[in-house]
Each structure stands twice: as structure tokens, then as C-alpha cells.
C-alpha positions in Angstrom: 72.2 78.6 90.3 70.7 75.9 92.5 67.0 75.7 93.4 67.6 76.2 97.2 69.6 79.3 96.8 66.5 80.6 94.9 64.0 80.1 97.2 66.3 81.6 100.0 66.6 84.3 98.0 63.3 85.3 97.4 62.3 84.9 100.6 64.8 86.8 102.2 63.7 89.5 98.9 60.2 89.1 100.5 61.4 89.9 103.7 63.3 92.7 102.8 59.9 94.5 101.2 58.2 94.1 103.4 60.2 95.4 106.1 60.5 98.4 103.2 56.7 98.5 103.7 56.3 98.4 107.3 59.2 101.4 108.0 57.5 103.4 105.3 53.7 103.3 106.8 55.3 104.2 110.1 57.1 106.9 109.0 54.5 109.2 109.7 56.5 111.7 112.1 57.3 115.4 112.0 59.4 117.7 114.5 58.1 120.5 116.5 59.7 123.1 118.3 58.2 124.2 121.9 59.1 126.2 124.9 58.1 124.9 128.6 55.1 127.1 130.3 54.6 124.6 133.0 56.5 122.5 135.5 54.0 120.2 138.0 56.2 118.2 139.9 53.5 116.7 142.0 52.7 115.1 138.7 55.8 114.8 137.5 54.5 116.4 133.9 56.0 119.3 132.3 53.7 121.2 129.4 54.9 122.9 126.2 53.4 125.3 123.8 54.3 125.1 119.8 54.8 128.6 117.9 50.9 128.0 117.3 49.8 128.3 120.4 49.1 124.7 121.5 50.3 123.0 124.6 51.6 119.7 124.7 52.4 117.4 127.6 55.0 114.8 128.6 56.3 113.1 132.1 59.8 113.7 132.9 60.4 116.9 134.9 64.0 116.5 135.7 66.1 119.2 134.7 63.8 121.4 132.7 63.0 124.4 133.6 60.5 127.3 132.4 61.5 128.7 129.1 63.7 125.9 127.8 63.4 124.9 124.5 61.8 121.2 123.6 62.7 119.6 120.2 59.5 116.7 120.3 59.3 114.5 117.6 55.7 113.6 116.4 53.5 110.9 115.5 50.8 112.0 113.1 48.6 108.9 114.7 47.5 108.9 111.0 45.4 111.7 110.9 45.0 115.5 109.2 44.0 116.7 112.7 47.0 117.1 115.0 44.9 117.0 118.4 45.6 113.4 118.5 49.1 112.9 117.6 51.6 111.8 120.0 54.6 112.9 121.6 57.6 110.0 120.4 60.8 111.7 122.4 61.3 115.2 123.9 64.6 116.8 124.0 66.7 120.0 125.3 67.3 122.5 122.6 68.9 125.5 124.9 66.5 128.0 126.4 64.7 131.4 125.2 65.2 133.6 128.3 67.2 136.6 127.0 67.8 135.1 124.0 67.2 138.2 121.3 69.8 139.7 124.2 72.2 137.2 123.2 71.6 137.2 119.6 71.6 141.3 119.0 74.5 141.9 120.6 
């Protein structure tokens, strides 16, 4: 094996670690299921509450509507408290409205 294609190796080795390194320190998310409470399209913000009881903001009214349900993905911002973490993406998940209906009959 020549000299060059060791050094080219182990850099492109290096590379690949730390790449390993950065993607695992930001790899700090979690998923949280909501429900919209509010719609302000003056502001153009729509709020959800978690399970918990906590309510969460994003922009982007569009086509939600009150009582959808919003898959967000989370940042953790590094932290134990979740008061600072970070809506990454919001997404439709169906609605609740009548949905024990739906499921019990």
C-alpha cells in the first residue's frame, strides 16, 4: 500500500468521525404530539398544547384548523428544562374532533 493512499485514507477516516461526532451531539430531538387551541391570523401563528398542558407556538397558519393534530419534532436546546426547547418542523397528524365517535363505533 502506497504512502499517499494512507494518508488519504486517514484523513477521509478522520472526516468520517467526526462527522460521526457532529450528528451524534445534534441529535438531541424528541417528538411531541399537540392539538391546535389557537389560530391568529393577524399574526400568522397558530398555538398548540402537549398532553401536559403546555402550549407551543409556530408561524404557518395555512390549512390548520382548531383541533387538528400536530406531530412537532423537538430540539432539547441542550437542556433538562423543556421551556427552552425549540420547535424543528410541525406536521398534520389528522384531527381529534369526534374522534372517540369514530374510534367506538
Amino acid at each position: 500500500m502506497s504512502k499517499k493512499f494512507f494518508v488519504v485514507w486517514c484523513a477521509v477516516l478522520a472526516v468520517a468521525v467526526l462527522m460521526g461526532v457532529c450528528a451524534c451531539a445534534s441529535a438531541e430531538t424528541y417528538a411531541m404530539t399537540t392539538v391546535v387551541v389557537s389560530l391568529d391570523y393577524d399574526t400568522d401563528t397558530v398555538e398548540v398544547e402537549d398532553f401536559n398542558g403546555n402550549v407551543w407556538a409556530f408561524d404557518g397558519c395555512e390549512d390548520w384548523q382548531l383541533m387538528d393534530v400536530c406531530a412537532l419534532s423537538m430540539d432539547d436546546n441542550d437542556t433538562a428544562t423543556i421551556y427552552d426547547d425549540v420547535i424543528l418542523s410541525a406536521r398534520y397528524n389528522g384531527w381529534i374532533d369526534g374522534w372517540m365517535e369514530r374510534v367506538c363505533d
